[in-house]
C-alpha positions as CSV (number, residue, x, y, z in Angstrom):
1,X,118.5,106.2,117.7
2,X,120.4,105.0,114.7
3,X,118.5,102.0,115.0
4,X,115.0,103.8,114.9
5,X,115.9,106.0,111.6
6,X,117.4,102.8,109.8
7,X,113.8,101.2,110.6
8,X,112.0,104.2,109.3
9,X,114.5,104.7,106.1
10,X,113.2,101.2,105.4
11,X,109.8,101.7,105.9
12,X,109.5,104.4,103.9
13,X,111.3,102.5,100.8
14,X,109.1,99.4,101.4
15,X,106.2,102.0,101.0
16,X,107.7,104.0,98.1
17,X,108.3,100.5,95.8
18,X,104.6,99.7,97.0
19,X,103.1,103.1,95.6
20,X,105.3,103.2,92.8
21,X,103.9,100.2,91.2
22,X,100.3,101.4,92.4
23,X,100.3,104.8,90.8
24,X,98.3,105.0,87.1
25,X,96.6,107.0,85.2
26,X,92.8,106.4,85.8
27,X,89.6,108.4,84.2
28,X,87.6,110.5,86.6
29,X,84.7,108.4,86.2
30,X,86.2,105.6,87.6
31,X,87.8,108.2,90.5
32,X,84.1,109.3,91.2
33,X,82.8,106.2,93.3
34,X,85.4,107.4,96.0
35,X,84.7,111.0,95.6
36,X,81.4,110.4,96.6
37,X,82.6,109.0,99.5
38,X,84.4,111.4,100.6
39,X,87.6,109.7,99.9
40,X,89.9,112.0,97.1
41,X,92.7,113.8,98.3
42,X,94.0,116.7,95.6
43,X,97.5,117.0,95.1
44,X,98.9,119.7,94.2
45,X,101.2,119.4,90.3
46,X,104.1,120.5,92.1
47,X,104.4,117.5,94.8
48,X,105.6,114.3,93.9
49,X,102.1,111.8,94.3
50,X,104.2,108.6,95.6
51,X,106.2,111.0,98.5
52,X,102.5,112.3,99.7
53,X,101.7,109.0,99.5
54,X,104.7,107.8,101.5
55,X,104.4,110.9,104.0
56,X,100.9,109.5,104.9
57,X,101.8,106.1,105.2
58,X,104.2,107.3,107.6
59,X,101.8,109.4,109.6
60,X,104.0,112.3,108.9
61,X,101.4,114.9,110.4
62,X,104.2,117.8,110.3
63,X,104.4,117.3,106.7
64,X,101.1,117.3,105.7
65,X,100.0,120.0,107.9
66,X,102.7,121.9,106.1
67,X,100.8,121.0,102.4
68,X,97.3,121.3,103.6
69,X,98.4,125.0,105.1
70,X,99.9,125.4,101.7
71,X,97.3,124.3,99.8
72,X,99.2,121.9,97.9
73,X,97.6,119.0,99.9
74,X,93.7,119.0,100.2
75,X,90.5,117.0,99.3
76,X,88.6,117.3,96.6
77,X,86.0,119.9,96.1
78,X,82.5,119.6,94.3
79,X,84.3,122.0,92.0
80,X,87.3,119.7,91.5
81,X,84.7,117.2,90.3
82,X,82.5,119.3,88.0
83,X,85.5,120.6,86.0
84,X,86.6,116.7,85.8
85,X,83.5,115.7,84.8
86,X,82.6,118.3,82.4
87,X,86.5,117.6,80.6
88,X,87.0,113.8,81.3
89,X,89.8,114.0,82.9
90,X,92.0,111.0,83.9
91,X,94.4,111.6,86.9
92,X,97.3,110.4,88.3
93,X,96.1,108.2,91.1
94,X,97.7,106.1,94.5
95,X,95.5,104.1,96.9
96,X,97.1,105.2,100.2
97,X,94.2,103.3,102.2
98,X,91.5,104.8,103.0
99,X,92.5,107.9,100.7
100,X,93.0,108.2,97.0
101,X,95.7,110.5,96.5
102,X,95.1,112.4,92.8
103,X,96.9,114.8,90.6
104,X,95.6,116.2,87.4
105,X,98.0,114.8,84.5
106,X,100.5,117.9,82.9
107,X,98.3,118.4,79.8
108,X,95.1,118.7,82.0
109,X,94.0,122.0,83.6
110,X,94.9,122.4,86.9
């Protein structure tokens, strides 16, 4: 048992330093190619974009089925993308394959 957290502890740091030096700032119009497939995950200002990113990479399903019940987790609507368009927006982005995780930076609207 000690064994199996140790192994999971690490995995999730590997993962953490991975998405760490992934994360960036990108402009919505290079965001939208994935939207349009289908592939743009909002998160929520108030979650930490590298732990939802870890969570996932760990197949946490308890976790995210807590966010996406909240809210806080959840993909992107046609709205989402209209008001990012319409304000060019850049994001806060992590590839956690196939998904792109985003969050709207603190001086955009939420």
């Amino acid at each position: 048992m000690a064994d199996e957290q140790g192994t999971a502890d690490e995995r999730a740091a590997e993962l953490r330093a991975a998405y760490l030096g992934q994360t960036a700032r990108i402009p919505w119009e290079d965001l939208a190619v994935h939207f349009a497939g289908g592939r743009v995950i909002r998160v929520a200002p108030a979650l930490d974009l590298v732990e939802v990113a870890v969570q996932l990479g760990l197949d946490n399903v308890a976790r995210f089925q807590a966010w996406t019940e909240a809210g806080e987790v959840r993909p992107a609507t046609d709205d989402d993308a209209r008001d990012w368009e319409a304000t060019g927006a850049t994001l806060w982005a992590v590839v956690a394959a196939p998904w792109v995780l985003v969050q709207p930076l603190a001086e955009e609207p939420a």
